[in-house]
C-alpha positions as CSV (number, residue, x, y, z in Angstrom):
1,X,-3.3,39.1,-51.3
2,X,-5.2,40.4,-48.5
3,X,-5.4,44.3,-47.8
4,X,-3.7,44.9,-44.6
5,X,-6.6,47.6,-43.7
6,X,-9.0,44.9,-43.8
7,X,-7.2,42.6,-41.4
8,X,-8.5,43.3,-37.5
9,X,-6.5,43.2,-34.4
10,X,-8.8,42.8,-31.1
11,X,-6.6,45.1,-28.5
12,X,-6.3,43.5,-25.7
13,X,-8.7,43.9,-23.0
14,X,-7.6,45.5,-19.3
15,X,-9.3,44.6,-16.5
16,X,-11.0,46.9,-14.3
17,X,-8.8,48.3,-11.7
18,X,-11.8,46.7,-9.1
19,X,-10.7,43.1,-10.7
20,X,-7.0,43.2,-10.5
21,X,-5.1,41.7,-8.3
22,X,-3.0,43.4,-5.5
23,X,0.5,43.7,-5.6
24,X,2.4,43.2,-2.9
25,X,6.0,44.3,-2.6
26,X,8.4,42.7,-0.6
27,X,11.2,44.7,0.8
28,X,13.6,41.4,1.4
29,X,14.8,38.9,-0.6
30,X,13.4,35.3,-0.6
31,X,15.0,34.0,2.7
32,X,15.5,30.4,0.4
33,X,18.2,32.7,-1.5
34,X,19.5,34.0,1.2
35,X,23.4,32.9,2.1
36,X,23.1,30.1,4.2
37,X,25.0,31.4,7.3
38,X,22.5,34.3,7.4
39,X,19.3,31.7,6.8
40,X,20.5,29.9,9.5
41,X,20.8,33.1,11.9
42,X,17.2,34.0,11.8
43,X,16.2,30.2,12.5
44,X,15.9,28.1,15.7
45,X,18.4,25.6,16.0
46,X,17.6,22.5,18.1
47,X,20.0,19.5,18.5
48,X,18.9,16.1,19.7
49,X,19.8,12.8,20.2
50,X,17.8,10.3,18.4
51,X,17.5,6.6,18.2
52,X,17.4,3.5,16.3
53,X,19.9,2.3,14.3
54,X,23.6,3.3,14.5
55,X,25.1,2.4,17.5
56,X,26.0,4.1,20.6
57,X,27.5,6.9,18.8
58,X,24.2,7.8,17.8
59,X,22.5,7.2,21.3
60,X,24.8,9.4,23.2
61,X,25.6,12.6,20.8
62,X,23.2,15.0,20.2
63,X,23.9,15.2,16.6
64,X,19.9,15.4,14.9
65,X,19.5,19.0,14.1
66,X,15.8,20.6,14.0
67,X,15.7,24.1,12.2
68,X,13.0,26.4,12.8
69,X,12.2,29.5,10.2
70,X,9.9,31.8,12.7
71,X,8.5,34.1,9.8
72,X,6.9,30.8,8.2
73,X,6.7,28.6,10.9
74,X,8.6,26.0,8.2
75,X,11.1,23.6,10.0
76,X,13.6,21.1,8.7
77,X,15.4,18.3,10.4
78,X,18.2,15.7,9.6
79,X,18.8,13.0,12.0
80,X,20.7,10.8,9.5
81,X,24.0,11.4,9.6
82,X,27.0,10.9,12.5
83,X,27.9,14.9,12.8
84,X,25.8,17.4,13.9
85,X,27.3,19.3,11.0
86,X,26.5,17.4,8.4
87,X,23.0,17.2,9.4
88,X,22.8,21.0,9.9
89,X,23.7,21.1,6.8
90,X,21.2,18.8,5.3
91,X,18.7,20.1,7.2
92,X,19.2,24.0,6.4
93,X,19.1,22.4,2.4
94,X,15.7,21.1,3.4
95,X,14.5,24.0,4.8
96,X,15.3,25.9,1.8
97,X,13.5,23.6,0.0
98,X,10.2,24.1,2.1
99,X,10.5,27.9,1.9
């Protein structure tokens, strides 16, 4: 059996404080963790009417919603469904997503 005293351990090696990174501290949270109603407070909301397929429900309601996030410049939309709602919705999950 090997003597423990004849083992060796390298210590691990710190870099010099001129190599480190920088740490950056963030005073908010993530704004993808944020609750959704207030995520959706500090974006743009635009509503639109899009078209294609779907009938004239989807021709005359403006129910595409485009999101905006200012801070990243990140935007989300959802055009898909029939309510503007819905596609809020889908689009503020999207835009979580990007963030």
């Amino acid at each position: 059996m090997a003597d423990s005293s004849s083992r060796t351990h390298d210590a691990p090696e710190i870099p010099d404080p001129d190599q480190r990174l920088p740490i950056v501290l963030v005073r908010n949270a993530h704004p993808a963790i944020l609750h959704p109603d207030r995520l959706l407070e500090s974006c743009g909301l635009r509503t639109q009417r899009r078209s294609g397929p779907g009938g004239q429900h989807r021709n005359k309601t403006s129910s595409g919603a485009f999101l905006h996030y200012p801070p990243t410049n990140t935007t989300a939309e959802a055009t898909e469904r029939r309510s503007q709602a819905d596609n809020r919705k889908v689009a503020l999950e999207r835009l979580r997503f990007r963030l």
